[in-house]
N, CA, C and O atoms as CSV, one atom per row, in Angstrom:
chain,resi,resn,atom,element,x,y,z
A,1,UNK,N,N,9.006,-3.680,11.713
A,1,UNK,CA,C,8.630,-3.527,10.324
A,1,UNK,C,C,9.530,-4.416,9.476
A,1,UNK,O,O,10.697,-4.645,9.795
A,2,UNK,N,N,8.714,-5.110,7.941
A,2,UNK,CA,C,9.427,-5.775,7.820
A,2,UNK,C,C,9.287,-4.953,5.868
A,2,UNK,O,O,8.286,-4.517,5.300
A,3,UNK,N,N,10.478,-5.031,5.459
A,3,UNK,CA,C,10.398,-4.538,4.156
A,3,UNK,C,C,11.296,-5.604,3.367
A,3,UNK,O,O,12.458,-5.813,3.718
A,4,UNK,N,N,10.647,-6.339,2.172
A,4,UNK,CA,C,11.364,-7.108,0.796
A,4,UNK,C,C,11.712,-5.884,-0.157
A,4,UNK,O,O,11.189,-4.803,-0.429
A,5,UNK,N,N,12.578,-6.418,-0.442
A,5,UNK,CA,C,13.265,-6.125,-2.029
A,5,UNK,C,C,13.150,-7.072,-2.951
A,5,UNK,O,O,14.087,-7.860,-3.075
A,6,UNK,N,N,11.924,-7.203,-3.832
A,6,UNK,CA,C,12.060,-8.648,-4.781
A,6,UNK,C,C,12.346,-8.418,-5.940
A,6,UNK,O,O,11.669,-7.751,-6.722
A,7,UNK,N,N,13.599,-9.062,-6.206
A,7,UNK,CA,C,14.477,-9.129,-7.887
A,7,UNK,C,C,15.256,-9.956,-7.983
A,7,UNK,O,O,15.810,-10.207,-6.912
A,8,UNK,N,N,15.587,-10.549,-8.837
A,8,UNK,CA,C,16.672,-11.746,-9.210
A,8,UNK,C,C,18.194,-10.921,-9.443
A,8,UNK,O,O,19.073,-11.489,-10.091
A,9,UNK,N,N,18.379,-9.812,-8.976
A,9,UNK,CA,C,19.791,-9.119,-8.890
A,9,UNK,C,C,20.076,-8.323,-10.004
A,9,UNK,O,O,21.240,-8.278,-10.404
A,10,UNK,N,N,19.099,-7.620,-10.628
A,10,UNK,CA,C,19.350,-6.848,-12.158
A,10,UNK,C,C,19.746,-5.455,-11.307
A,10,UNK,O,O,19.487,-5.428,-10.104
A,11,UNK,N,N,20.301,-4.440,-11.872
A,11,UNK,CA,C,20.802,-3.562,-11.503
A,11,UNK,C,C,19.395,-2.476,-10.783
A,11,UNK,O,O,19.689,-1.878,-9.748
A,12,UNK,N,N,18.166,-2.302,-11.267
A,12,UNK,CA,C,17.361,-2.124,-10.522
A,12,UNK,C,C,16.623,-2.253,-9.302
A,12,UNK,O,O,15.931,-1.367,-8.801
A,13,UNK,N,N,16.853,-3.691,-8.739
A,13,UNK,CA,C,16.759,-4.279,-8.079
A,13,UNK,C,C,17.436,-3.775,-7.189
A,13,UNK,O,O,16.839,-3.347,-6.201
A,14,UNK,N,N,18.850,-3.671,-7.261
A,14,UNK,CA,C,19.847,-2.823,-6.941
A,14,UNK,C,C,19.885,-1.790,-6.314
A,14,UNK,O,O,20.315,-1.516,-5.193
A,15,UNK,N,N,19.471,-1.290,-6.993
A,15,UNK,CA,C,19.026,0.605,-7.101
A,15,UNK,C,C,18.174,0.269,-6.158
A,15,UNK,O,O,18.346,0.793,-5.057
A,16,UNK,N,N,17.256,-0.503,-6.303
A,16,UNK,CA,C,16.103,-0.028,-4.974
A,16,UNK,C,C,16.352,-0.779,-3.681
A,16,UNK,O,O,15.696,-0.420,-2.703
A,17,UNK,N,N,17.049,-1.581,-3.574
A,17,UNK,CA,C,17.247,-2.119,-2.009
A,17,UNK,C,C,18.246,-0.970,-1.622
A,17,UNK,O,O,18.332,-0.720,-0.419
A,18,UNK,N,N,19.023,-0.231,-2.512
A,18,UNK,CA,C,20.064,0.501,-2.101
A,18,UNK,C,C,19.457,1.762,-1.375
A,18,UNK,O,O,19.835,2.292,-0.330
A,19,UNK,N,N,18.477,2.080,-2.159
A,19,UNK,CA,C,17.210,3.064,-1.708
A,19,UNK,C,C,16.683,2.983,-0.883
A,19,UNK,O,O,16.649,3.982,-0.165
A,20,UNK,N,N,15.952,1.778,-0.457
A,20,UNK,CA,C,14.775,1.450,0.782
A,20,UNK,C,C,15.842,1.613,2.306
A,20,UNK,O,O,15.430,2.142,3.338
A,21,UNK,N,N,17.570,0.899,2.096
A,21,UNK,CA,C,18.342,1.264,2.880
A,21,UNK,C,C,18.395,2.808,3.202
A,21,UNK,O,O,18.397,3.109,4.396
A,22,UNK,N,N,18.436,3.745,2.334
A,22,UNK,CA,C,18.511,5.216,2.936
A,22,UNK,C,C,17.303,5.713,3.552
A,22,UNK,O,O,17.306,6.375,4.590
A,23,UNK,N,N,16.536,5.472,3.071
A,23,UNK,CA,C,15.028,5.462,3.539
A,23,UNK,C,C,15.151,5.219,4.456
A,23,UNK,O,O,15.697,6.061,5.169
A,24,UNK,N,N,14.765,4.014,5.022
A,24,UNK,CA,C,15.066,3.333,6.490
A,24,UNK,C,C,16.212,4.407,7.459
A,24,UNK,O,O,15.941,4.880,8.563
A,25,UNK,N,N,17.124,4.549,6.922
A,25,UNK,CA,C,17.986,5.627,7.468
A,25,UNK,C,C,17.479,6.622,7.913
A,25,UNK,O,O,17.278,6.719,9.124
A,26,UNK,N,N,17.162,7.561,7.084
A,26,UNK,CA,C,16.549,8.546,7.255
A,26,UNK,C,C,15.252,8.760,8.019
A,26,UNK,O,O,14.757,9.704,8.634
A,27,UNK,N,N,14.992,7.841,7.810
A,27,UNK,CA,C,13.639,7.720,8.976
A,27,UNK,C,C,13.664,7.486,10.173
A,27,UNK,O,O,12.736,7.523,10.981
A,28,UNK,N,N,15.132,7.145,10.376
A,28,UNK,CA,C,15.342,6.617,12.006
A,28,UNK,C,C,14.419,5.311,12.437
A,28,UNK,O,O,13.887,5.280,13.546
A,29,UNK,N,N,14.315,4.569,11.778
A,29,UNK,CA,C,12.758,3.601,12.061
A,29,UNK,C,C,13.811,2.515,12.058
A,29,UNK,O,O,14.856,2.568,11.411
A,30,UNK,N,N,13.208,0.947,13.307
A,30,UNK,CA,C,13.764,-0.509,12.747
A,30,UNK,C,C,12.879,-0.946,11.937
A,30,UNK,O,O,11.650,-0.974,11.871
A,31,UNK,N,N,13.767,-1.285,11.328
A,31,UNK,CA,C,13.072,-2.428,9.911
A,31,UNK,C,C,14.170,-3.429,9.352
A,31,UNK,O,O,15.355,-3.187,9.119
A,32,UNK,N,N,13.584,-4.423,9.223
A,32,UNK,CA,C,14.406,-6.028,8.574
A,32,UNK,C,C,14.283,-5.243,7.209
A,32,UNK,O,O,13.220,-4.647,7.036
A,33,UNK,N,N,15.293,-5.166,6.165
A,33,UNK,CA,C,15.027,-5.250,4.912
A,33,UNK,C,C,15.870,-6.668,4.437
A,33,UNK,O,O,16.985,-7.068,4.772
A,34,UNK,N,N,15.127,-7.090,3.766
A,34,UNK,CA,C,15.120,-8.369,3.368
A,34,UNK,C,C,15.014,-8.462,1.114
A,34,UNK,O,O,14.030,-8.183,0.431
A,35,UNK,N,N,16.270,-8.892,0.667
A,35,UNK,CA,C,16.875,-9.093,-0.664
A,35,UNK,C,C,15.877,-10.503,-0.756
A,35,UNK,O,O,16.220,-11.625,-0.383
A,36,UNK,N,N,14.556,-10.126,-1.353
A,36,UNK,CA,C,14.423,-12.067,-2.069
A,36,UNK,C,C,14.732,-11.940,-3.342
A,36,UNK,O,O,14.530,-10.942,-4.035
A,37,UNK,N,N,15.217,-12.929,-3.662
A,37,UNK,CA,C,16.003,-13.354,-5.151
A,37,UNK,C,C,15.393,-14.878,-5.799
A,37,UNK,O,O,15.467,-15.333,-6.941
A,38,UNK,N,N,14.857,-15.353,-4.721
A,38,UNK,CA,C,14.311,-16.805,-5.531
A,38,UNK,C,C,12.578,-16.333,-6.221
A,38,UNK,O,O,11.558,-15.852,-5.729
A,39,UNK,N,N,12.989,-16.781,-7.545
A,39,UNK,CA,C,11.971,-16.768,-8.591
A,39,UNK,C,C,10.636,-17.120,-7.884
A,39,UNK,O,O,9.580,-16.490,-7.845
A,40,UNK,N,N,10.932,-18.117,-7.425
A,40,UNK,CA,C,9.196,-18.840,-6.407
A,40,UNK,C,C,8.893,-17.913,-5.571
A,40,UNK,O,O,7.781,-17.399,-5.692
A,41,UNK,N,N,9.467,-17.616,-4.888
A,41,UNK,CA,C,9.348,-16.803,-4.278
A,41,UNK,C,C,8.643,-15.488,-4.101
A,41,UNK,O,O,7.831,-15.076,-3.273
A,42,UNK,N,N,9.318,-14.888,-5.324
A,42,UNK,CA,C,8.683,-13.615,-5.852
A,42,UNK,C,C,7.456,-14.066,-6.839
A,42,UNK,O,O,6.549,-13.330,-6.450
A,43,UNK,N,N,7.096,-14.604,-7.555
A,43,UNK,CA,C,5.768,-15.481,-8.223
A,43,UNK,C,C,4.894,-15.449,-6.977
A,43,UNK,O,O,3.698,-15.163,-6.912
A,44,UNK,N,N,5.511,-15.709,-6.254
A,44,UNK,CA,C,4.007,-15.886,-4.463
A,44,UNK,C,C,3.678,-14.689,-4.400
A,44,UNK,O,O,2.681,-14.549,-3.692
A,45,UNK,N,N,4.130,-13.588,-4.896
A,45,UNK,CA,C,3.787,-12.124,-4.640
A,45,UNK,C,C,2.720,-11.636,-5.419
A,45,UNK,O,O,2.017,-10.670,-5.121
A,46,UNK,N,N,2.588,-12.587,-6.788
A,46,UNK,CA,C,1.573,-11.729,-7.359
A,46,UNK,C,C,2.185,-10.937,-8.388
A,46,UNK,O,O,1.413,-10.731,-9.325
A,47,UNK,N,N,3.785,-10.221,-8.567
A,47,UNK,CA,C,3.616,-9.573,-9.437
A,47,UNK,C,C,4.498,-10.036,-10.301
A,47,UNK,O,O,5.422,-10.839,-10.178
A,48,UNK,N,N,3.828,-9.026,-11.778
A,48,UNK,CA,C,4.948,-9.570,-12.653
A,48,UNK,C,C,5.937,-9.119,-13.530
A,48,UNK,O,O,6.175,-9.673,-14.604
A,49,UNK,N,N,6.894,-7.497,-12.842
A,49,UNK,CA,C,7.645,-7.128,-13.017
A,49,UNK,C,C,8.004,-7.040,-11.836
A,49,UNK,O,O,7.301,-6.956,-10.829
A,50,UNK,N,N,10.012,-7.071,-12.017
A,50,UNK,CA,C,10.623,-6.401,-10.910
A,50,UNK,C,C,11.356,-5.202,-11.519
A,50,UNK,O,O,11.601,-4.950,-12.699
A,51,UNK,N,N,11.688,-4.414,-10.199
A,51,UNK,CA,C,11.798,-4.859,-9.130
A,51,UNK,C,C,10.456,-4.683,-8.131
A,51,UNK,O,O,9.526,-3.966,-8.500
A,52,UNK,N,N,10.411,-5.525,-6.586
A,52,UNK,CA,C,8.835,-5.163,-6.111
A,52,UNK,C,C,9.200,-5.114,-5.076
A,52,UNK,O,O,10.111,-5.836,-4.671
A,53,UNK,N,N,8.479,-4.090,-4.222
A,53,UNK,CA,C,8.846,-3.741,-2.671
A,53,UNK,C,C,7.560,-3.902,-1.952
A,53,UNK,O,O,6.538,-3.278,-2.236
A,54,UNK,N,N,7.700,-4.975,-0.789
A,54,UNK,CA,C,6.930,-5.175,-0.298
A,54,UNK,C,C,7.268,-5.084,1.623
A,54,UNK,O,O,8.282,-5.448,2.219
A,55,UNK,N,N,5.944,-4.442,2.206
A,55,UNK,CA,C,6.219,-4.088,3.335
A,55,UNK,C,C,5.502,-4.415,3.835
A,55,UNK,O,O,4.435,-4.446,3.223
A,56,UNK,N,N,5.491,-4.830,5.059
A,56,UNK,CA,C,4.456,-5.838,6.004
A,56,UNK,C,C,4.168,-6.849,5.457
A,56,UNK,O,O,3.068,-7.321,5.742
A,57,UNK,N,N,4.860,-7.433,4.662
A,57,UNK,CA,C,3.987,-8.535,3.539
A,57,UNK,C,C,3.041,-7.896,2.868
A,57,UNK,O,O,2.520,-8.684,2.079
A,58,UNK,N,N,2.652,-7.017,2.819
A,58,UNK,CA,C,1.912,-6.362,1.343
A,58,UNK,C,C,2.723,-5.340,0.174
A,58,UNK,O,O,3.422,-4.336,0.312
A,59,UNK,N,N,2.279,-6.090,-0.984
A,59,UNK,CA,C,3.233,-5.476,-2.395
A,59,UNK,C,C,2.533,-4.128,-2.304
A,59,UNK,O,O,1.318,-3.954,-2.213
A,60,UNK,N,N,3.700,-2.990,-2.351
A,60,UNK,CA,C,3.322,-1.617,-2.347
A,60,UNK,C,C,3.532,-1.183,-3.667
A,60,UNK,O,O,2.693,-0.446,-4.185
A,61,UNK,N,N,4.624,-1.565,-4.338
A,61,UNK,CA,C,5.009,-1.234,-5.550
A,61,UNK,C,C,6.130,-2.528,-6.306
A,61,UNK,O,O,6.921,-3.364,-5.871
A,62,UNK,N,N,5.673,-2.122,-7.550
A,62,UNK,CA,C,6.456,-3.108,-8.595
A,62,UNK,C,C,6.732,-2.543,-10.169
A,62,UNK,O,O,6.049,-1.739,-10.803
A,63,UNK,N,N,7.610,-3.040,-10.457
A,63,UNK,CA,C,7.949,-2.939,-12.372
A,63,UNK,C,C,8.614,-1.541,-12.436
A,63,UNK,O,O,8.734,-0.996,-13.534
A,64,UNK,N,N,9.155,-0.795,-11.040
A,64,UNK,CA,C,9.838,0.714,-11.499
A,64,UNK,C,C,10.926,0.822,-10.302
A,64,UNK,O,O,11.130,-0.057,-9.464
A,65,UNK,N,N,11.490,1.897,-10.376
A,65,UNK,CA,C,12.659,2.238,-9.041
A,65,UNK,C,C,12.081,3.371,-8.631
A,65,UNK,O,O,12.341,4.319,-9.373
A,66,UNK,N,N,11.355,3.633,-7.671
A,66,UNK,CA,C,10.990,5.145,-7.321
A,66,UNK,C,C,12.061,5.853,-6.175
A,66,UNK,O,O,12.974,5.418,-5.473
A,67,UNK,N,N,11.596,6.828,-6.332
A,67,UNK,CA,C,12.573,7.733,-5.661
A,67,UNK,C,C,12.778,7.631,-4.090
A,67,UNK,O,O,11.857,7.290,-3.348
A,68,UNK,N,N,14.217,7.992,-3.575
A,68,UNK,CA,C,13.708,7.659,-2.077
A,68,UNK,C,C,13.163,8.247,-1.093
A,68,UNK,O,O,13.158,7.899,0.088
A,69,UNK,N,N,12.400,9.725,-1.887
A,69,UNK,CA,C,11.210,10.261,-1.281
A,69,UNK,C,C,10.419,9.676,-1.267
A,69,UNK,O,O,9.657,9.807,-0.309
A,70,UNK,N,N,10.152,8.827,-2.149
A,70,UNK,CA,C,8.715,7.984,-2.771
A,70,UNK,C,C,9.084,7.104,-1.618
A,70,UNK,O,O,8.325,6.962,-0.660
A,71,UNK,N,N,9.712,6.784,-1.667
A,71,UNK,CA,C,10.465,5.168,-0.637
A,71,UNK,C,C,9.825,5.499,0.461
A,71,UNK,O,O,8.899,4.740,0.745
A,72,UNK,N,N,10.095,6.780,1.497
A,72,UNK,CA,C,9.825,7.003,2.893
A,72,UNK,C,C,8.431,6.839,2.888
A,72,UNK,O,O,7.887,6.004,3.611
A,73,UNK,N,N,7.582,7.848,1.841
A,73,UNK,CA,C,6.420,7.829,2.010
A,73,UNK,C,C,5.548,6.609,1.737
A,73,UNK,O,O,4.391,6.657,2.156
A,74,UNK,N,N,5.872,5.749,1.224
A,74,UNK,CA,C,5.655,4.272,1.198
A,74,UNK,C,C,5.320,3.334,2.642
A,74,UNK,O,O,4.385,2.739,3.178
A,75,UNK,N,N,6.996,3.703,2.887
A,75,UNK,CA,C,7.413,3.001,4.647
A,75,UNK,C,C,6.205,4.129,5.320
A,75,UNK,O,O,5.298,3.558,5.924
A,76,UNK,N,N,6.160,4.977,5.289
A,76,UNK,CA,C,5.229,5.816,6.488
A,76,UNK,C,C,4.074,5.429,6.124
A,76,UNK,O,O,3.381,5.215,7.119
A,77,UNK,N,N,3.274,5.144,4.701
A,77,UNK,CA,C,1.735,4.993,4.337
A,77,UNK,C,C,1.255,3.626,5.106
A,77,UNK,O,O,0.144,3.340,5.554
A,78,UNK,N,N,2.954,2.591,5.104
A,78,UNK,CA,C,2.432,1.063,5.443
A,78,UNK,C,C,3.023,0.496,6.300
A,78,UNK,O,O,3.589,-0.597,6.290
A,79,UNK,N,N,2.846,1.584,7.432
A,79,UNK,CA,C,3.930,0.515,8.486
A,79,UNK,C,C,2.671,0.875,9.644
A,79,UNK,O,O,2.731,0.415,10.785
């Protein structure tokens, strides 16, 4: 499994890679989580707030920090 964190490093951004890490934890699951930070990058995604979490290469969520209940059930809806 592969999970992004896309943000240019604002404290949200933050908050949620810090999140998707416990998640992942807690789930006992492997997964790459992967920090993109280049602007182009995240523009290839489609969206246009961060922060945006994307898993398998598909954007699950963007423009909020959800919880890291929300987080697991995310990783479990799209893996």
């Amino acid at each position: 499994m592969e999970i992004k964190v896309l943000g240019t490093g604002c404290a949200n951004c933050k908050t949620l890679e810090k999140g998707v890490q416990i998640a992942v934890e807690e789930l006992k699951i492997e997964a790459k989580v992967e920090k993109v930070e280049d602007i182009q990058k995240i523009m290839g995604y489609g969206i246009m707030r961060t922060p945006g979490l994307v898993i398998n290469e598909k954007v699950v969520l963007s423009g909020r920090v959800p919880s890291v209940k929300e987080i697991k059930e995310l990783i479990e809806k799209h893996k």
